[in-house]
PARO-243584 format. One line per field, with one value per residue (C-alpha): residue in three letters; residue number from 0; x, y, z. Coordinates in nm, 2 decimals. Layout:
res <- Ala / ...
n <- NUM / ...
X <- X / ...
Y <- Y / ...
Z <- Z / ...
end
This chain:
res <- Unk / Unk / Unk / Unk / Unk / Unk / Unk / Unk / Unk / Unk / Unk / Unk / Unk / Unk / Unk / Unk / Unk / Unk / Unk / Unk / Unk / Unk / Unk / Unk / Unk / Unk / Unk / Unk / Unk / Unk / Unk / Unk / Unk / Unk / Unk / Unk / Unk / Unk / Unk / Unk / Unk / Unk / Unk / Unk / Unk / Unk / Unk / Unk / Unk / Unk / Unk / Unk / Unk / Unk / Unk / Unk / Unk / Unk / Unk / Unk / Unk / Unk / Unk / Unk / Unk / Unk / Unk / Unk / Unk / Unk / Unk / Unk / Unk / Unk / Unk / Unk / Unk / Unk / Unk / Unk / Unk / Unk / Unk / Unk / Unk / Unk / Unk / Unk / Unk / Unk / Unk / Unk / Unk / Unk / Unk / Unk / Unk / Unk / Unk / Unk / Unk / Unk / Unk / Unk / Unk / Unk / Unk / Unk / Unk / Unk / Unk / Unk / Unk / Unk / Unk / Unk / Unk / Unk / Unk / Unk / Unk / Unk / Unk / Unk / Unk / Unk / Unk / Unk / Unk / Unk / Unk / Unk / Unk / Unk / Unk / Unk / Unk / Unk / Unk / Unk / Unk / Unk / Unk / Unk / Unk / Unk / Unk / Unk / Unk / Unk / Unk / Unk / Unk / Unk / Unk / Unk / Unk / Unk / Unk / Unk / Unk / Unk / Unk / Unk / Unk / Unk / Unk / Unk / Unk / Unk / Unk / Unk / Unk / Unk / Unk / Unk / Unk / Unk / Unk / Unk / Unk / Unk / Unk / Unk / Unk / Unk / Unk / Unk / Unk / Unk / Unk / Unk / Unk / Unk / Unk / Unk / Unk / Unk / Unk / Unk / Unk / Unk / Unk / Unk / Unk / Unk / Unk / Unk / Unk / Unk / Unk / Unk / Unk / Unk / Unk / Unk / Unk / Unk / Unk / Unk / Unk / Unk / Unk / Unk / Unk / Unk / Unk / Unk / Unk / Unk / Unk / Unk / Unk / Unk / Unk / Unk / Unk / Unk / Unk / Unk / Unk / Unk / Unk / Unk / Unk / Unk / Unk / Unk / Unk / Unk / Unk / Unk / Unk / Unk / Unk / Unk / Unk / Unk / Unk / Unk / Unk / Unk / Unk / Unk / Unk / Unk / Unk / Unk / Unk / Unk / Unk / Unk / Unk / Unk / Unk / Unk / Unk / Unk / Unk / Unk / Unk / Unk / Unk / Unk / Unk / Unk / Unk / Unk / Unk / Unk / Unk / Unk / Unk / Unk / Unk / Unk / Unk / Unk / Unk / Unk / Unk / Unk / Unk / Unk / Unk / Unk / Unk / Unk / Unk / Unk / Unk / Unk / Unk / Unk / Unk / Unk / Unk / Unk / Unk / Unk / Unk / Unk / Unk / Unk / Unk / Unk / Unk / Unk / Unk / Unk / Unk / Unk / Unk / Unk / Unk / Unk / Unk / Unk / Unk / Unk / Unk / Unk / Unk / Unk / Unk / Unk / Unk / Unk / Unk / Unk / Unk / Unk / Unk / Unk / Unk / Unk / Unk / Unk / Unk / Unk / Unk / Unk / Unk / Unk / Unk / Unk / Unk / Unk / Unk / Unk / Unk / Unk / Unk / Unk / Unk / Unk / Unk / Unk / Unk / Unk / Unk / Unk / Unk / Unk / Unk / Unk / Unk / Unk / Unk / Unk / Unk / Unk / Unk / Unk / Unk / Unk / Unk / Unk / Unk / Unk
n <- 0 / 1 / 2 / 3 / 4 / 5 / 6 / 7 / 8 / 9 / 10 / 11 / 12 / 13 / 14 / 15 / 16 / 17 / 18 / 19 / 20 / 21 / 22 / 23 / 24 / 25 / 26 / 27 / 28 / 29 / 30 / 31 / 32 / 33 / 34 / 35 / 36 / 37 / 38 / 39 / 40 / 41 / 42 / 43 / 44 / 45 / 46 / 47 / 48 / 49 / 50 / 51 / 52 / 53 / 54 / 55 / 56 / 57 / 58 / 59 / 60 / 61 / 62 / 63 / 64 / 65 / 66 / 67 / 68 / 69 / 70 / 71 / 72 / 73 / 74 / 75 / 76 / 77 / 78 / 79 / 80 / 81 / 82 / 83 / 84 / 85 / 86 / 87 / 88 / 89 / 90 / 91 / 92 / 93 / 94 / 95 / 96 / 97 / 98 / 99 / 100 / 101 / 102 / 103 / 104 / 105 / 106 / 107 / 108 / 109 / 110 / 111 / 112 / 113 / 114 / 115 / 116 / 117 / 118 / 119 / 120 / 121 / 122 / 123 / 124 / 125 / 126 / 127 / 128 / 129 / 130 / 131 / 132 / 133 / 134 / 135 / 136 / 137 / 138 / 139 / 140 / 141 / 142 / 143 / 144 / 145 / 146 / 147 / 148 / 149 / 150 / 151 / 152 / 153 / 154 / 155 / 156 / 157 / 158 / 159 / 160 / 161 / 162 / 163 / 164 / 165 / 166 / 167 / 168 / 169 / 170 / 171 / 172 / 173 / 174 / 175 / 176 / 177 / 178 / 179 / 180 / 181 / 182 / 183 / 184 / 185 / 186 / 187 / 188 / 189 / 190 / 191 / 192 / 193 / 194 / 195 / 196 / 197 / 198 / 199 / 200 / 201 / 202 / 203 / 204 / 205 / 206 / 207 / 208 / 209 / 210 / 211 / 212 / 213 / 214 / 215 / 216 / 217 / 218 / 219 / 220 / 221 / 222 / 223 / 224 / 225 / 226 / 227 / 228 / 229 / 230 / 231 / 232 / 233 / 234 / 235 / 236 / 237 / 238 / 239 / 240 / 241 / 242 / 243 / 244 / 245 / 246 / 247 / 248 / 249 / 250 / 251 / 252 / 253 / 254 / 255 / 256 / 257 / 258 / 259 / 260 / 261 / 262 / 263 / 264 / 265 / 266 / 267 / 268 / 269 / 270 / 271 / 272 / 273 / 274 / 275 / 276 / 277 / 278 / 279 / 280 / 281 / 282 / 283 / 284 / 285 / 286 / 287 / 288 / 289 / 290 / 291 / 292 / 293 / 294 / 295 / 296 / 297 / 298 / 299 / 300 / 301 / 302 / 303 / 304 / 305 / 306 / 307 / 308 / 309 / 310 / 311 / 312 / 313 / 314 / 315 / 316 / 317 / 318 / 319 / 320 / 321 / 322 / 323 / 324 / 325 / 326 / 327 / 328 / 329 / 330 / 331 / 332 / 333 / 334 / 335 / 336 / 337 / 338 / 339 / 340 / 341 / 342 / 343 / 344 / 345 / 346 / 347 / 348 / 349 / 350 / 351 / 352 / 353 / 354 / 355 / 356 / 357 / 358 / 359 / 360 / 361 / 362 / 363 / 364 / 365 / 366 / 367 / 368 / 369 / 370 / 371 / 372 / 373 / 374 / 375 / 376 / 377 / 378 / 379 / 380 / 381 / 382 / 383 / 384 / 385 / 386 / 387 / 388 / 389 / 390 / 391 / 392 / 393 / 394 / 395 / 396 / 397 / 398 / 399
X <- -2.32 / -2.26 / -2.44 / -2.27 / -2.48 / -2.34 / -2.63 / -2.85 / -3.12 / -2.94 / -2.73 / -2.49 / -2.56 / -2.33 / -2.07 / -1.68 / -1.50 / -1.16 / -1.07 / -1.18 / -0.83 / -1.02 / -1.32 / -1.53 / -1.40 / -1.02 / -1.04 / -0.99 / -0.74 / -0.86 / -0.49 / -0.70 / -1.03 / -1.36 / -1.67 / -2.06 / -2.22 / -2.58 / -2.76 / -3.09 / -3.25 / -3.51 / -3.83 / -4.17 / -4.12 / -3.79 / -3.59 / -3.31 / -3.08 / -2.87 / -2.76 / -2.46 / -2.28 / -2.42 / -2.20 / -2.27 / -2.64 / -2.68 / -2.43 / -2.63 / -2.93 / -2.80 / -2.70 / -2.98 / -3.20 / -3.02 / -3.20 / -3.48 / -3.77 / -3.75 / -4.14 / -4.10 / -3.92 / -4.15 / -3.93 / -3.62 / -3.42 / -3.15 / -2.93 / -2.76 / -2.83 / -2.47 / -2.48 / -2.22 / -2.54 / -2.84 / -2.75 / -2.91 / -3.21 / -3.48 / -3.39 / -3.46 / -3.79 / -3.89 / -3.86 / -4.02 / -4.39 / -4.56 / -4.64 / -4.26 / -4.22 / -3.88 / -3.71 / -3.50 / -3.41 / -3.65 / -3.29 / -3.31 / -3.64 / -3.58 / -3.20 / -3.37 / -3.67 / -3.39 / -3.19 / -3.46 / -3.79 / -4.13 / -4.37 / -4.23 / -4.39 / -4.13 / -4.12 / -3.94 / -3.77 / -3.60 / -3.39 / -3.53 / -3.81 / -3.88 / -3.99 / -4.08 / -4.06 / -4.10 / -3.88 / -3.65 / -3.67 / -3.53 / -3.42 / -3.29 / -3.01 / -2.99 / -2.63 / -2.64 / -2.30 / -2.12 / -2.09 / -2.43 / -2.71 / -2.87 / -2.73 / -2.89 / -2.79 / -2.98 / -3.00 / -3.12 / -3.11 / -3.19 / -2.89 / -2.67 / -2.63 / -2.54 / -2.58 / -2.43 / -2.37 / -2.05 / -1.94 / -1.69 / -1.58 / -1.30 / -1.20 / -1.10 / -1.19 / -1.13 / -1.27 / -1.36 / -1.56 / -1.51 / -1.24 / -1.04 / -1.04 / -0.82 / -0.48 / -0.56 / -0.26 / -0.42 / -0.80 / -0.67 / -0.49 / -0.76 / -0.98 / -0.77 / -0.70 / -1.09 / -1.12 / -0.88 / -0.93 / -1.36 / -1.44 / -1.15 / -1.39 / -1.68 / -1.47 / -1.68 / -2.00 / -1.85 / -1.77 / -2.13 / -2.28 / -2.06 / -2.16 / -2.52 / -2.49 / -2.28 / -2.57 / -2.87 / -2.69 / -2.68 / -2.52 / -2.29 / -2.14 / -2.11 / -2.07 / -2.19 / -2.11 / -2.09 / -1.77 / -1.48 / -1.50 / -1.75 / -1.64 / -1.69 / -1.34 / -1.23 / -1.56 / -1.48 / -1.14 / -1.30 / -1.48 / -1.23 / -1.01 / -1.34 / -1.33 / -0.96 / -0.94 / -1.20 / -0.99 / -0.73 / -0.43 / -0.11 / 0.21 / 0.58 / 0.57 / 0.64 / 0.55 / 0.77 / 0.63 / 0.80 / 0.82 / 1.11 / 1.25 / 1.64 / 1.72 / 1.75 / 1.46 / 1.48 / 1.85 / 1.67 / 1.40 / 1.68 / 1.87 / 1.53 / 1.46 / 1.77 / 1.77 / 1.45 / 1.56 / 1.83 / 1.63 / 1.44 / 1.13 / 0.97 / 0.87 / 0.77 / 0.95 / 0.69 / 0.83 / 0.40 / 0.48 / 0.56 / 0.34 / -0.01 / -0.18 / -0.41 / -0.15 / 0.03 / -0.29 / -0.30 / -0.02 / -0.03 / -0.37 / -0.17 / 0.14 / 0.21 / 0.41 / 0.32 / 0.65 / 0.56 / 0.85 / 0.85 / 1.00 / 0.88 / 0.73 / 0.59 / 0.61 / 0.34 / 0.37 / 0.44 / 0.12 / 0.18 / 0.13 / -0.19 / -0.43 / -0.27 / -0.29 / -0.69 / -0.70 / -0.56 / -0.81 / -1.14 / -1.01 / -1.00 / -0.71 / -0.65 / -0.36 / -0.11 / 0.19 / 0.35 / 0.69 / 0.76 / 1.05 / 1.15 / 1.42 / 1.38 / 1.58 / 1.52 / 1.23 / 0.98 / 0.66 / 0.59 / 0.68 / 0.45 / 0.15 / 0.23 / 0.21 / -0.10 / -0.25 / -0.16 / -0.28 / -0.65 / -0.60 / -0.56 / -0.23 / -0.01 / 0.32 / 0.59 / 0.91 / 0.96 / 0.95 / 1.32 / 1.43 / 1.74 / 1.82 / 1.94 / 2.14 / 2.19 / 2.59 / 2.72 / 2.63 / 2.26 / 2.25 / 2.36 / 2.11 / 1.83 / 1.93 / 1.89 / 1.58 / 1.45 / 1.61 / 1.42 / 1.06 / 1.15 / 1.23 / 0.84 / 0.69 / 0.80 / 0.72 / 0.36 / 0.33 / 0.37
Y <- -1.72 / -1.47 / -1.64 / -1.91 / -2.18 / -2.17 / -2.41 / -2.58 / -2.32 / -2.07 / -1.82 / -1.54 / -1.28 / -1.03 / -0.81 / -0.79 / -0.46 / -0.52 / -0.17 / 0.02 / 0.10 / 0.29 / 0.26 / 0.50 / 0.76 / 0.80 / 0.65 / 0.26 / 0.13 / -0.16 / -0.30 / -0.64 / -0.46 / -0.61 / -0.74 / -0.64 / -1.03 / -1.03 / -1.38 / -1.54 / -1.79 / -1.99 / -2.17 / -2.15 / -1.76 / -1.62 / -1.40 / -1.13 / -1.04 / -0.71 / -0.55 / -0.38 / -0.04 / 0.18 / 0.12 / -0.21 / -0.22 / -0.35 / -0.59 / -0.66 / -0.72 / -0.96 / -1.19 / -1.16 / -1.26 / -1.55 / -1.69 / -1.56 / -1.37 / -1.05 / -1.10 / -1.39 / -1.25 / -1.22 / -1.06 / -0.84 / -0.86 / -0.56 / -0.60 / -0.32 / 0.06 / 0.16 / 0.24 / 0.01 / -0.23 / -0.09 / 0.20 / -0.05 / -0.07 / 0.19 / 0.07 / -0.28 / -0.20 / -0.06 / -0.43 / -0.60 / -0.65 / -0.41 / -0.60 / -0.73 / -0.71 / -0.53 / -0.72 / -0.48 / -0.33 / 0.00 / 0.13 / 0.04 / 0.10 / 0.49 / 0.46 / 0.35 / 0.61 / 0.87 / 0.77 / 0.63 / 0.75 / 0.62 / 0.41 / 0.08 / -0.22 / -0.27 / -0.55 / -0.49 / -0.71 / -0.78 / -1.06 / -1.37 / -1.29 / -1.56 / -1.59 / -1.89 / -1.91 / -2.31 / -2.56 / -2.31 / -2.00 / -1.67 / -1.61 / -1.26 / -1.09 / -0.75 / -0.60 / -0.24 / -0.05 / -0.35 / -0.12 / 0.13 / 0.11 / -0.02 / -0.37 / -0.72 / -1.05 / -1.31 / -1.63 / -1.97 / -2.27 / -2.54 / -2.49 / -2.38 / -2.07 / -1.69 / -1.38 / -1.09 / -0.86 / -0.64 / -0.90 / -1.16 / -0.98 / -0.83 / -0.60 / -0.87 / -0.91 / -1.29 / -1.50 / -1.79 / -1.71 / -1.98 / -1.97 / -2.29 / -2.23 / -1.87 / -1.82 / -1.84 / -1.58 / -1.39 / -1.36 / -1.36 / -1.05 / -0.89 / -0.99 / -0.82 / -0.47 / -0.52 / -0.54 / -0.35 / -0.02 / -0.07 / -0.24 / -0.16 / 0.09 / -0.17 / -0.44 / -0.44 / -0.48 / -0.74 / -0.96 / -0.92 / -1.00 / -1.38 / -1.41 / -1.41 / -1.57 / -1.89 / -1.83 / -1.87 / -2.19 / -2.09 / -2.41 / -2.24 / -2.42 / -2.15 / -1.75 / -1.55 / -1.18 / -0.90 / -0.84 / -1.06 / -1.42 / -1.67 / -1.89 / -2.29 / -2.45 / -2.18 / -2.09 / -2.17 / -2.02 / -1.67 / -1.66 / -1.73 / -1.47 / -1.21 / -1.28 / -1.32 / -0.96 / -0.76 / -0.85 / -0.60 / -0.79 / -0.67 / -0.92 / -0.75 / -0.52 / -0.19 / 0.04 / 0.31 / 0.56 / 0.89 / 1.14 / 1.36 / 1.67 / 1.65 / 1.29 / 1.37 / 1.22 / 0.93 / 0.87 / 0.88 / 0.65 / 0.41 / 0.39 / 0.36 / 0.07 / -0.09 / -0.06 / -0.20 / -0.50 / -0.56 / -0.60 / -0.88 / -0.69 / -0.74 / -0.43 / -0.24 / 0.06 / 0.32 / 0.62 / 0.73 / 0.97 / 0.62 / 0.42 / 0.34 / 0.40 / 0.12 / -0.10 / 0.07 / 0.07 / -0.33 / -0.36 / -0.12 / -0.32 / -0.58 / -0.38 / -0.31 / -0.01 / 0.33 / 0.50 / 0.82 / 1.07 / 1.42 / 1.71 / 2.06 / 2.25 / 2.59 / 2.50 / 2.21 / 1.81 / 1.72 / 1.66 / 1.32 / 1.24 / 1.42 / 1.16 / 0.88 / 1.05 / 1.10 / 0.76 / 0.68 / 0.86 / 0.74 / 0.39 / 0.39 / 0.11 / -0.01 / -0.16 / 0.01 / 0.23 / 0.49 / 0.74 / 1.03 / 1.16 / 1.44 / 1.69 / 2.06 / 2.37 / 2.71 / 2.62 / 2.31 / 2.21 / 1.91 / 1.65 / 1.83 / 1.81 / 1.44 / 1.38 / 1.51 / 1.34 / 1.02 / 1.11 / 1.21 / 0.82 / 0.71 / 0.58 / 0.57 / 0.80 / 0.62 / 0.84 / 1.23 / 1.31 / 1.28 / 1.56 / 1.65 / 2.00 / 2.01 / 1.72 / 1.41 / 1.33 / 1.08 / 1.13 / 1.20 / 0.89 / 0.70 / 0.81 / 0.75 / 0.37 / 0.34 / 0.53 / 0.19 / -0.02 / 0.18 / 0.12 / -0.24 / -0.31 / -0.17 / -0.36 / -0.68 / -0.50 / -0.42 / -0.78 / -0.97
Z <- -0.65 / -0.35 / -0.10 / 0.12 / 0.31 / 0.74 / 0.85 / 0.64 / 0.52 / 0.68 / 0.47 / 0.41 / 0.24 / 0.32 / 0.12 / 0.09 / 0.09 / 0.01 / -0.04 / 0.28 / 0.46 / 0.73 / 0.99 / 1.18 / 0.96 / 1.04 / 1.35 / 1.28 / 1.01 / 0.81 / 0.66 / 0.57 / 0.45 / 0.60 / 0.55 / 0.61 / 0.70 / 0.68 / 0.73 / 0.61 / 0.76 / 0.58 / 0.77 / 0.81 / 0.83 / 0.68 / 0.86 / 0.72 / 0.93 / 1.00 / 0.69 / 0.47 / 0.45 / 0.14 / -0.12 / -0.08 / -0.12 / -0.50 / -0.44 / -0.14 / -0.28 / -0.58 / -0.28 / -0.12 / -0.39 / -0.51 / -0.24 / -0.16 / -0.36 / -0.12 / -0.12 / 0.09 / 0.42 / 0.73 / 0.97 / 0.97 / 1.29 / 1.35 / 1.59 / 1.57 / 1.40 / 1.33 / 0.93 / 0.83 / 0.94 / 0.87 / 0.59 / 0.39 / 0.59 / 0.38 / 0.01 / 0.14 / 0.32 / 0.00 / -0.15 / 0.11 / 0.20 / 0.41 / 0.71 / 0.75 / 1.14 / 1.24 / 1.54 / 1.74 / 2.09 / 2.25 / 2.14 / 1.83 / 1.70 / 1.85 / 1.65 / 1.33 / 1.36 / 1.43 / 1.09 / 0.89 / 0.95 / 1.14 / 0.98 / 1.00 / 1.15 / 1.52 / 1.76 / 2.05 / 2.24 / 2.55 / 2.67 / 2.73 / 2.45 / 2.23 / 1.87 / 1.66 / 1.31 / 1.23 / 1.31 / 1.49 / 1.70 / 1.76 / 2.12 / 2.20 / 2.43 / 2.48 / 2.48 / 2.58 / 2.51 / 2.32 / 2.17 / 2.09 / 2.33 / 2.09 / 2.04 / 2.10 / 1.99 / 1.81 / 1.90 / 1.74 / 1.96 / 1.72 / 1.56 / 1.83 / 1.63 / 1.79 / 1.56 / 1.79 / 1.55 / 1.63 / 1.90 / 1.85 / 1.53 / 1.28 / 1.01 / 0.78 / 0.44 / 0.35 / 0.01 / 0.27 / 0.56 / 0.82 / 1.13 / 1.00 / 0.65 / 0.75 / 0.87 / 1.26 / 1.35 / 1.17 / 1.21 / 1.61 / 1.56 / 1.39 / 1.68 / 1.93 / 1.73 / 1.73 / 2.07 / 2.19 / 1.97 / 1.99 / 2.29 / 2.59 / 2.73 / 2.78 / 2.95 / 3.21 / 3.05 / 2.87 / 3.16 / 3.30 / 2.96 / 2.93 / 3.27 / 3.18 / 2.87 / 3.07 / 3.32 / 3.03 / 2.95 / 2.58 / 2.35 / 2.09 / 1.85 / 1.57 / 1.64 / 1.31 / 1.37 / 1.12 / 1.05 / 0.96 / 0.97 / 1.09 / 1.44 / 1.43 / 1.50 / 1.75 / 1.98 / 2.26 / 2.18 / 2.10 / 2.41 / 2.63 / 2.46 / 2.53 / 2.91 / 2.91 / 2.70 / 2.94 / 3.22 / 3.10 / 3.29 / 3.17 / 3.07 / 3.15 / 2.84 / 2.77 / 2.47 / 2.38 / 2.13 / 2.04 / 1.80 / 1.71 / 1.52 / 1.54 / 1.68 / 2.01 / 2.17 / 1.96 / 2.10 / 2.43 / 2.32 / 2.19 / 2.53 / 2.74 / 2.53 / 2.58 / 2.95 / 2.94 / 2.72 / 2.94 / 3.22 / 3.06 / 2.94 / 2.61 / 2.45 / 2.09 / 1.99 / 1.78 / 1.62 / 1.57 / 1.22 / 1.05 / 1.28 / 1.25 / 1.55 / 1.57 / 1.56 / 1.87 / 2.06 / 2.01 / 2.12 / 2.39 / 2.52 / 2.67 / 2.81 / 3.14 / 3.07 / 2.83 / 2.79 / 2.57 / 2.41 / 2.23 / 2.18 / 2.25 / 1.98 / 2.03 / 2.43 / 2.33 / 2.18 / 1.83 / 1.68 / 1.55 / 1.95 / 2.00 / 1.85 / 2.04 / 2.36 / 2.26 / 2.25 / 2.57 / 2.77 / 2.50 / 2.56 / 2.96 / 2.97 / 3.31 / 3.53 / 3.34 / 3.43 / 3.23 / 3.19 / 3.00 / 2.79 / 2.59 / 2.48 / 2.43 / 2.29 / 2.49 / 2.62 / 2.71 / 2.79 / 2.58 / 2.88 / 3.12 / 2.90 / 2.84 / 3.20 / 3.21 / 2.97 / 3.06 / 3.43 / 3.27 / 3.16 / 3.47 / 3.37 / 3.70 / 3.62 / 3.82 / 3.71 / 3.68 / 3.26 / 3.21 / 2.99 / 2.81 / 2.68 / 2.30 / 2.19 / 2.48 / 2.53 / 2.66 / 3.02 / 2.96 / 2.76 / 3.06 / 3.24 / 2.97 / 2.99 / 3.35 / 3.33 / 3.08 / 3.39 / 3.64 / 3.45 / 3.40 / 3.77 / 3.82 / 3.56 / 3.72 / 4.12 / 3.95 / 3.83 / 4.11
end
């Protein structure tokens, strides 16, 4: 048996991938795997809903009919269009009855027409919209941006039950679904890279959207999203976390990440850190060519200082840097303050372009990019740890 029972009559009947190692193409790295959670909930009228990623379609469908006779499902709510969701979506309409009744967004009924094809029998809906099915109902919040424009959650009152697809999530692959039946270090740390590498650049909308959810009075006592575990022990947990998250305030941290060619602007990254240990400031030391850069970005997330390091190559940045320095300016962190670093033969460049990356990220430069010519002696070295002590002393100014 695939399918796991979460409320009575209601079901999962989803798919593991234990294998994927990374997301969004090579954008996300999934070290734990993941999961693609479709639910079912039996009543009067049955509902399916969301979906699973391609590969995962036959397996898919054995859950789902362990069940279920596929001829018996009345309404198919998507709550979100993103493939890993709704790739699923055609083969399964084949298999249903024509008049099934798609629930979605005006979003997502123009995102599923644009990957799928017209012809399909849509209901929109809009927050506030109601549906009943039996004994329960399906009530419905739209979530714009967290994260497509097409996203909505699904909500069923009678069992204090939310379905908000992408929200609340994880890339975790686990053989028992539920909050406490996981390692909760664990599935909180996935939450966060989640967060912090998917949904940084909609804090805002996040803290408007809790808002009206506290606002609409909604009881929770389960969260069901589509990745990653199910919430029951740790809801109220999670969604403090969420607001606490999307608030973006920084603890005295600093991130150092560097590359280098010859050693020399890893001695400097070395000595920085120390000066900033010394001053009392936790930090993570990243050398990004044996790093993964996911992992910095959670890291970075909650950091108050971005202290970036390379050496010139051509007059430009080691390209291990590049990507991370992408993600800086995709991600839009806030409150933070950064430094620059580097070391250079006959010519430079690569601490200039660093600075101006991390401005277009709105990261507030507080030092000139100390640079050191060839190999750093002693002297230079010197300077590199009060340099850390400088950047420390802010951190704690910044903070207060």
């Amino acid at each position: 048996m695939g399918s796991i029972q979460i409320k009575e009559d209601i079901y999962w009947v989803g798919a593991r991938d234990w294998n994927i190692r990374y997301f969004h193409g090579p954008a996300y790295s999934t070290h734990r795997g993941t999961t693609y959670n479709a639910y079912l909930i039996k009543d009067e009228k049955n509902v399916l809903v969301d979906g699973v990623f391609k590969p995962f379609i036959g397996k898919f469908f054995e859950t789902l009919g362990e069940v279920i006779d596929f001829q018996e499902i009345d309404y198919y709510v998507v709550n979100h269009v993103e493939p890993d969701h709704s790739a699923s979506f055609p083969e399964t309409m084949k298999r249903l009855r024509d008049d099934v009744v798609i629930i979605c967004t005006e979003k997502g009924r123009e995102g599923l027409i644009e990957h799928y094809g017209d012809g399909y029998n849509f209901q929109v809906v809009r927050t506030g919209d109601t549906i009943k099915i039996g004994k329960r109902t399906l009530a419905f919040v739209e979530a714009p941006m967290l994260h497509w424009p097409d996203s909505m959650f699904t909500y069923v009152p009678e069992e204090k039950l939310l379905l908000p697809n992408d929200a609340f999530g994880m890339h975790l692959a686990v053989a028992r679904l539920f909050d406490d039946e996981n390692d909760e270090v664990v599935i909180m740390q996935e939450a966060k890279k989640y967060f912090a590498n998917i949904l940084t650049p909609f804090s805002g909308l996040i803290i408007n959207k809790l808002k009206e959810v506290t606002e609409m009075g909604l009881e929770i006592d389960m969260i069901a999203p589509s990745h990653g575990i199910i919430w029951r022990r740790n809801v109220v947990t999670i969604i403090e976390k969420y607001a606490e998250w999307a608030e973006m305030k920084p603890r005295d941290k600093a991130v150092i990440v560097y590359d280098t060619m010859w050693d020399s602007t890893e001695l400097l990254a070395d000595k920085i850190a120390d000066g900033l240990i010394n001053e009392g400031i936790d930090i993570r030391l990243y050398k990004q060519s044996v790093s993964d850069r996911n992992d910095i970005i959670t890291e970075i997330f909650d950091a108050k200082a971005i202290i970036i390091g390379s050496p010139t190559i051509n007059n430009v940045i080691l390209p291990e840097l590049v990507p991370l320095l992408e993600d800086l300016e995709g991600l839009r962190f806030k409150h933070k303050i950064g430094a620059v670093f580097g070391s250079h033969g006959w010519a430079g460049g690569a601490t200039k372009r660093i600075a101006e990356r991390m401005k277009a990220a709105k990261i507030e430069l507080i030092e000139e990019p100390f640079v050191t010519k060839y190999v750093p002696d002693k002297e230079t070295l010197d300077e590199a740890y009060e340099f850390g002590r400088r950047i420390a002393r802010a951190i704690k100014e910044k903070n207060q």
